[in-house]
C-alpha positions in Angstrom: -9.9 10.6 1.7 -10.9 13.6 3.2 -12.0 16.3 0.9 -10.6 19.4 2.4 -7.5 17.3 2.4 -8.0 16.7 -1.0 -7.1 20.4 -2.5 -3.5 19.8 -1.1 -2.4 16.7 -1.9 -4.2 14.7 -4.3 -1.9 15.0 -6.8 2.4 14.9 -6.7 2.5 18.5 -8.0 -0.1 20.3 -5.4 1.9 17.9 -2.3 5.1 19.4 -3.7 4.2 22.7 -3.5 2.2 22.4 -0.1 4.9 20.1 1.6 7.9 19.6 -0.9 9.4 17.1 2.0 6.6 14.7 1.7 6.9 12.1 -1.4 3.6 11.4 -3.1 1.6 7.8 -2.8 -1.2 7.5 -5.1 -4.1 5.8 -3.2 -4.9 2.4 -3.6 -7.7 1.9 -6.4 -10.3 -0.2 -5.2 -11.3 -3.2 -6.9 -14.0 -2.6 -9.4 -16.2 -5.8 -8.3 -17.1 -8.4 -5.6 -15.4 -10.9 -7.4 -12.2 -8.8 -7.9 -12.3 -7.6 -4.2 -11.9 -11.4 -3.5 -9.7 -12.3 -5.9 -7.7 -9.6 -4.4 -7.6 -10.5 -1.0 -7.1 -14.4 -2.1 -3.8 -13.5 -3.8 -2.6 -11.1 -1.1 -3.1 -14.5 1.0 -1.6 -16.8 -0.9 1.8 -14.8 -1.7 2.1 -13.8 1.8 0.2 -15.6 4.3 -1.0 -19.1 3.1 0.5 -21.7 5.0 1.4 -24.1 1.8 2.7 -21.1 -0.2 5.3 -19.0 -0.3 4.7 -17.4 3.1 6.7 -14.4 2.3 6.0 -13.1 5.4 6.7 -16.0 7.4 10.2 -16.4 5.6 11.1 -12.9 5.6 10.3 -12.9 9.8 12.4 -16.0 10.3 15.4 -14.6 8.5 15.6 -11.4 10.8 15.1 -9.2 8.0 12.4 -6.9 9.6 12.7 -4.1 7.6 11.6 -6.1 4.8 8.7 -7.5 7.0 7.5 -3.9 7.7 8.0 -3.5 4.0 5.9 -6.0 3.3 2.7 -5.0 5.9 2.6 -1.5 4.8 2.7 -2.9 1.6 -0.7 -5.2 1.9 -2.3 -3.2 4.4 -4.0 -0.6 2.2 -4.8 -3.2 -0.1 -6.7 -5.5 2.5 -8.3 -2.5 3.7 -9.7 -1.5 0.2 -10.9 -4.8 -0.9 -12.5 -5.5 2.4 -14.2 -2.5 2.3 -15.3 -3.4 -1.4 -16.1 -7.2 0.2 -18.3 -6.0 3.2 -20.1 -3.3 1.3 -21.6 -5.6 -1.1 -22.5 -7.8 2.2 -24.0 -5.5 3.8 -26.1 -4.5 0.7 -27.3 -7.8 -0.1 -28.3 -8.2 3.5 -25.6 -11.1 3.9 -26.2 -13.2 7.0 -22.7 -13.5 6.6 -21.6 -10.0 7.3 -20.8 -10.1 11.2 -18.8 -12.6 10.5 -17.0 -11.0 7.6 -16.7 -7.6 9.9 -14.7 -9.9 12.9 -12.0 -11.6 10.4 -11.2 -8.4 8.6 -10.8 -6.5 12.0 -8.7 -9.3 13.1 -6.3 -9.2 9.9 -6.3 -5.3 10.4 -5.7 -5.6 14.2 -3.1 -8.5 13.4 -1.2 -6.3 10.5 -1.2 -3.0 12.9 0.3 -5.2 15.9 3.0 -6.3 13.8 3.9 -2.8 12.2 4.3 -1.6 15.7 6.4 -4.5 17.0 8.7 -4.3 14.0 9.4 -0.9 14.9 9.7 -1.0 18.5 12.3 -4.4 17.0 14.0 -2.0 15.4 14.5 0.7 17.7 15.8 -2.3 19.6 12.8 -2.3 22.5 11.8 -5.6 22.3 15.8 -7.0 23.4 17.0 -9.6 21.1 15.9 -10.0 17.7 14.6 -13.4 18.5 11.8 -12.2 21.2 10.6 -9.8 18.5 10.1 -12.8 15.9 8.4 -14.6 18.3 6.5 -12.1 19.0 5.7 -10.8 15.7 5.0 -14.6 14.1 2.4 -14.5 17.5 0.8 -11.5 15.6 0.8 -13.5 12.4 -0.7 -16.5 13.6 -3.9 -14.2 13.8 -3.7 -12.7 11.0 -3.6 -16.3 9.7 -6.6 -17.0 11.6 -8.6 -13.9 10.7 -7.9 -14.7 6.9 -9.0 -18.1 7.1 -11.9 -17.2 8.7 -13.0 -14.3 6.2 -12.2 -17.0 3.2 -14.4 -19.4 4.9 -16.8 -16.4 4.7 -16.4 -14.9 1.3 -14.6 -17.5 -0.2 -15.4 -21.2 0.7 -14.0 -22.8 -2.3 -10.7 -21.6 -2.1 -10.8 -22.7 2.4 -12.4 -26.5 1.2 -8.5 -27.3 -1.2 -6.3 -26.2 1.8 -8.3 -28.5 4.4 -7.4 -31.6 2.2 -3.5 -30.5 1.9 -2.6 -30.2 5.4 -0.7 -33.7 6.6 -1.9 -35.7 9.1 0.2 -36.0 12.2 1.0 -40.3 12.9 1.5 -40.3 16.5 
């Protein structure tokens, strides 16, 4: 965070008394490893994105409930970010060959999540038309977030990609 910033609202009491309106958010802590960082982002996948799991997100998008869906982005967003950050700092350091590739999926899944923030609210101002054009739309934004994740596990983390290779079903005609 900015440090000028910082004299204002880095705590609840000095945001009260500089902007009483505004409720306090404590910054997300960043994981204290590498091996956090993608344990992190690995979990964040797999209880939103994954496409064998849960797929919050994907559920949540289907059922029209797109207020939960932003709910949910601006939820994982910071926390991507921070890991990332954590992830492609310690690439960079140990002069990963790696670290392009690392760079592309996590502005992908940043791009992807910041597309769909902005279509759920132009869903909700009711921009978009129907609510099914905005689904479509947003579970187009998803698909590359998908893609993005897959490709930064296949970077950072190839043993958790290999296990959902194997469990996808093979199509018979």
């Amino acid at each position: 965070m900015d440090t000028d910033i910082d004299n204002y609202v880095s705590t609840p009491e000095k945001l009260k008394l500089f902007a009483p309106d505004l409720r306090y958010v404590p910054p997300v802590v960043p994981p204290e490893s590498y091996k956090d960082s993608i344990k992190e982002l690995v979990a964040i996948y797999k209880e939103n994105i994954e496409e064998k799991g849960d797929r919050r997100l994907r559920t949540t998008i289907l059922g029209g409930n797109l207020t939960e869906v932003g709910v949910i982005i601006l939820g994982i967003m910071p926390r991507v970010t921070v890991a990332g950050r954590v992830v492609l700092e310690e690439l960079e350091e140990s002069s990963s060959p790696s670290l392009y590739r690392a760079e592309v999926a996590m502005e992908e899944i940043s791009t992807g999540l910041c597309q769909i923030d902005v279509e759920i609210l132009q869903a909700i101002k009711g921009q978009l038309g129907v609510i099914t054009v905005a689904q479509l739309s947003i579970l187009e934004n998803l698909k590359e977030v998908e893609a993005g994740y897959s490709d930064l596990l296949k970077v950072i983390a190839p043993d958790i990609v290999a296990p959902l290779k194997k469990s996808k079903k093979k199509k018979l005609f």
